[in-house]
N, C-alpha and C positions, 0 to 999 in steps of 0.2 A: 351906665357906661355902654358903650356901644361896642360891637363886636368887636371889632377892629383894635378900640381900644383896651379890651380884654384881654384879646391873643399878645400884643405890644405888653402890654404888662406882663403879662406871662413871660412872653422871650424874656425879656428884662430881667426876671424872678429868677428863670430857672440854674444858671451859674449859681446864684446864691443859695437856692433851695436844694437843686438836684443833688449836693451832697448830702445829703438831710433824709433824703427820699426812704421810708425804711428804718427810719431811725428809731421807730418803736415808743412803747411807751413812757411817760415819764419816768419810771422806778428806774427806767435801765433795760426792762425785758424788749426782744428786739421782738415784739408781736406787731401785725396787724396796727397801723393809723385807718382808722375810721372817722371819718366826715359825714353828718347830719345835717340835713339844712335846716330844721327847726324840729322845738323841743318832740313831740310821738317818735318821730324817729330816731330821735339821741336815744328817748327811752328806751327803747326797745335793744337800740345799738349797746347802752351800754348794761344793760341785764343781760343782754346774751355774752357780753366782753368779759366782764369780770373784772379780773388783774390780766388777762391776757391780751391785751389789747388795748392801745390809748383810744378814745373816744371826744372828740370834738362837735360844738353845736353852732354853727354860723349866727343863729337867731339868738341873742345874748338876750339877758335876763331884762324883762320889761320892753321889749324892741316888737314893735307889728310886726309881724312873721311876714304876713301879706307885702310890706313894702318896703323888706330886707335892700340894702344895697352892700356889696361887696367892697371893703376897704383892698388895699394892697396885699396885706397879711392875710388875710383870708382868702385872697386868690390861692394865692400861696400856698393852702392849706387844700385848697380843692385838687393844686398841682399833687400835693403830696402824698396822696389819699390812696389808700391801698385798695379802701371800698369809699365808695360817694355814693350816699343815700339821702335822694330826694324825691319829690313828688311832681312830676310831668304839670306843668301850667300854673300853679301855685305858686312862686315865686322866679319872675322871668328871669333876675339876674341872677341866680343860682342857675338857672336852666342854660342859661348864655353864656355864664364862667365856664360850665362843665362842659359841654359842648366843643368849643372852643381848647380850654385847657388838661380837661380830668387827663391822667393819662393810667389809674389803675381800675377795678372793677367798677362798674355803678350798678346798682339798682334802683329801680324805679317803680315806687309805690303803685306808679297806676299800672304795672306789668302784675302786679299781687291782687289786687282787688279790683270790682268794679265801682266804677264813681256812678251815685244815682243823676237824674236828671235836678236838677235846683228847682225847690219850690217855686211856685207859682201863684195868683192870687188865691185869695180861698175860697175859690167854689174847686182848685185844682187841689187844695188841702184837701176839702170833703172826699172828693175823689181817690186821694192818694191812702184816705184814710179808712177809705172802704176797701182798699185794694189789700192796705197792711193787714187789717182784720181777719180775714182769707188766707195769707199768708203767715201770720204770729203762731208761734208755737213750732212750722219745720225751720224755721231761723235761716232761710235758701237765701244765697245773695248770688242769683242767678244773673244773665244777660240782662241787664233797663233797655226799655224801649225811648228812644228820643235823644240817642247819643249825639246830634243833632243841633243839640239846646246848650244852654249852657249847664256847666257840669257843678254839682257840689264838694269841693274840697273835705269836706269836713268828716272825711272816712274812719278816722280814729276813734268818732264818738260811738261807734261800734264794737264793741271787746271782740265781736268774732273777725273784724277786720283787723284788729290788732293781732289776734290769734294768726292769720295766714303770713303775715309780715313779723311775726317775730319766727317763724317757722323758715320763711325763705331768708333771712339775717343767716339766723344759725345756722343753715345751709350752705351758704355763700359763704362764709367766716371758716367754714370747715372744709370748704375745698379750697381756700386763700391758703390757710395756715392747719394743713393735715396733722403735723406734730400736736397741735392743742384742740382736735377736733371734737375729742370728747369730752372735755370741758367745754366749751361750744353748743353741744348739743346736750348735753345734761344742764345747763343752766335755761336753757333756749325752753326745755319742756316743763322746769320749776315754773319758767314765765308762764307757759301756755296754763300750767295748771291755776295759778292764780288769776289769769284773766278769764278760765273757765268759771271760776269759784266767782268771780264777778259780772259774770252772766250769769249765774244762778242768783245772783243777789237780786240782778236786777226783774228779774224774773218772776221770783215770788213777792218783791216789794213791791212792783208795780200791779198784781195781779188783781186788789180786789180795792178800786178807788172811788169816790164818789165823781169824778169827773176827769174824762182823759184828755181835757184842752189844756197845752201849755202855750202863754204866751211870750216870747223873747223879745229884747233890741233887736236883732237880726237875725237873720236864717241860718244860723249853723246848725241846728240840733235835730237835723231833717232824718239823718241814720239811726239816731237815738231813737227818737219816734216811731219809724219802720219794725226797727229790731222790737220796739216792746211795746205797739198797739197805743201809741199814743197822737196826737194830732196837733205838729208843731206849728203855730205862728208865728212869723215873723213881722215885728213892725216896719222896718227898713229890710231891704235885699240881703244878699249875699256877705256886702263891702261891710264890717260893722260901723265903719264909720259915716256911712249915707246917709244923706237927709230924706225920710219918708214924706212922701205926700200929703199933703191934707185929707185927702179922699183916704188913703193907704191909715191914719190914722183918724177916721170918723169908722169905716170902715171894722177895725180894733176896737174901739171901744166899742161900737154896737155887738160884738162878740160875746166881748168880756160880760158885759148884763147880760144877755139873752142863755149864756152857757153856764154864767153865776163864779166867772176866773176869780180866785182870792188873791193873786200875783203876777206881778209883772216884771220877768227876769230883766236885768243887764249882766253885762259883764265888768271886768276888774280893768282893766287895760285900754278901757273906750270909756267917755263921758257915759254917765249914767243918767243925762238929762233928759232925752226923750221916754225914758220909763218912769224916771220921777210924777214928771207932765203929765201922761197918758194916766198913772196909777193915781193921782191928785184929781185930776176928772173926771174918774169912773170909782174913786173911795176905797181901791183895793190897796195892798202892801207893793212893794219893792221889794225883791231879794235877788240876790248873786248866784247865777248859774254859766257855772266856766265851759267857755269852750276848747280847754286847752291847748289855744295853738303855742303858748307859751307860759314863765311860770314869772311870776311881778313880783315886788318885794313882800308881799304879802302873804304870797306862795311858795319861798323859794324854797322851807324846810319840808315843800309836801313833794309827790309824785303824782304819775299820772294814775294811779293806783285810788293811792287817798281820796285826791281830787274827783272822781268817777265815785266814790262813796258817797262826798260830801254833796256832788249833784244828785245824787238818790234820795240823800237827806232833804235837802230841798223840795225835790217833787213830789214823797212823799206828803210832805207838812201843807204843800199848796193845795195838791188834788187829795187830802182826805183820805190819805189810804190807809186801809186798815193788817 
């Protein structure tokens, strides 16, 4: 939808909705409407919420986060939003509704955290991966050099990036709605503590493995990596759904033998064919590692808690860790 057609729908909406505006959460409690553009930041929005606060996710269960389009209701729902929280590039038609439409607070992910540069071929994985090594252990998620390039979305697969974004929710929620501010912020640091206690996990699981090459479908798993000394491959870009190259996939497998890979990740929510293939031509397993941009029918009784275990479980069992 184009801008134009946005702001028109919006005019359109807001007789209908502006009495709405405020209207709190489902129970009745007249807290805080919060708007999520997809699932990390519902999560976070609504562990900091509680009951004090309705909590909405644009990105519905099993939907590419990546290539959200905004129905009428959901404009709707951007108009109404007392806080709008999304991620700057990551989904343009959430970026273009809000813009256009939002009319109460937003935050924006990439105001909380830095976005790394996006993987590269892999002589720039070698590189990235000698750079992490130097850096594992003070866990700094300083200035990237090459803001320049294209940027990696995939900042959530970090808990300590999770950690500064559930801390500026709580923040913002508590200056929204002062009356419930300490509920806000007493649940905001339950979070923090549990996404500490899963950086410790991931910490000492991944500390002592027979081999730190993991290979994906695509490049999302590039923060993971950084934060915990490991050296992510992607077969295809950024987009999960890209068709890799021929070269991009002789490339992978010549890896996978020479480094001794037992696995070759996909994810739940994209074909899992080009890992099938790749794992079929080089003799190693297939297995499921979530990049959580969303949760599938598969995942829908977990969180983004669980799921961040369950990919520990996994890369445990591939790289041999003891």
């Amino acid at each position: 939808m184009t801008a134009v057609g946005v702001s028109a729908l919006a005019t359109f909406l807001l007789g209908a909705c502006g009495a709405q505006h405020g209207a709190g959460s489902p129970d009745g409690a007249d807290g805080p409407q919060v708007v999520a553009s997809f699932y990390p930041l519902a999560f976070v929005a609504q562990q900091v919420a509680g009951d004090d606060a309705s909590v909405e996710n644009l990105t519905q269960q099993g939907v590419d986060s990546h290539g959200l389009e905004l129905d009428p209701q959901q404009v709707a729902q951007v108009v109404d939003a007392d806080l709008m929280l999304l991620q700057d590039g990551f989904q343009p038609a959430v970026d273009e509704a809000t813009a256009q439409n939002a009319e109460g607070h937003v935050l924006d992910a990439t105001d909380v955290v830095d976005l790394r540069p996006a993987p590269g071929h892999d002589h720039d994985h070698e590189q990235d991966h000698e750079q992490d090594e130097g850096e594992h252990g003070t866990h700094q998620h300083g200035d990237h050099a090459g803001h320049d390039h294209e940027l990696d979305p995939h900042q959530w697969l970090d808990p300590a990036n999770m950690i500064a974004l559930t801390e500026a929710v709580s923040t913002r929620l508590a200056e929204i709605d002062p009356e419930r501010a300490e509920g806000y912020q007493q649940r905001g640091e339950e979070l923090v503590s549990d996404l500490q206690a899963l950086d410790h996990q991931y910490t000492t699981g991944l500390a002592a493995c027979e081999r730190d090459v993991v290979v994906t479908s695509h490049n999302a798993f590039g923060y993971l990596g950084e934060a915990y000394g490991l050296r992510t491959v992607g077969v295809a870009g950024l987009e999960a759904d890209a068709e890799p190259s021929p070269a991009a996939i002789t490339e992978v497998a010549e890896l996978v033998e020479t480094e001794g890979v037992t696995t070759i990740f996909h994810e739940r929510l994209v074909s899992p064919a080009v890992a099938e293939a790749l794992a079929a031509e080089t003799g190693v397993e297939t297995a499921v590692l979530d990049p959580i941009e969303g949760l599938s029918e598969q995942t829908a009784d977990e969180d983004y808690l669980s799921l961040m275990q369950s990919n520990l479980a996994a890369l445990r069992s591939a790289n041999d860790c003891s």
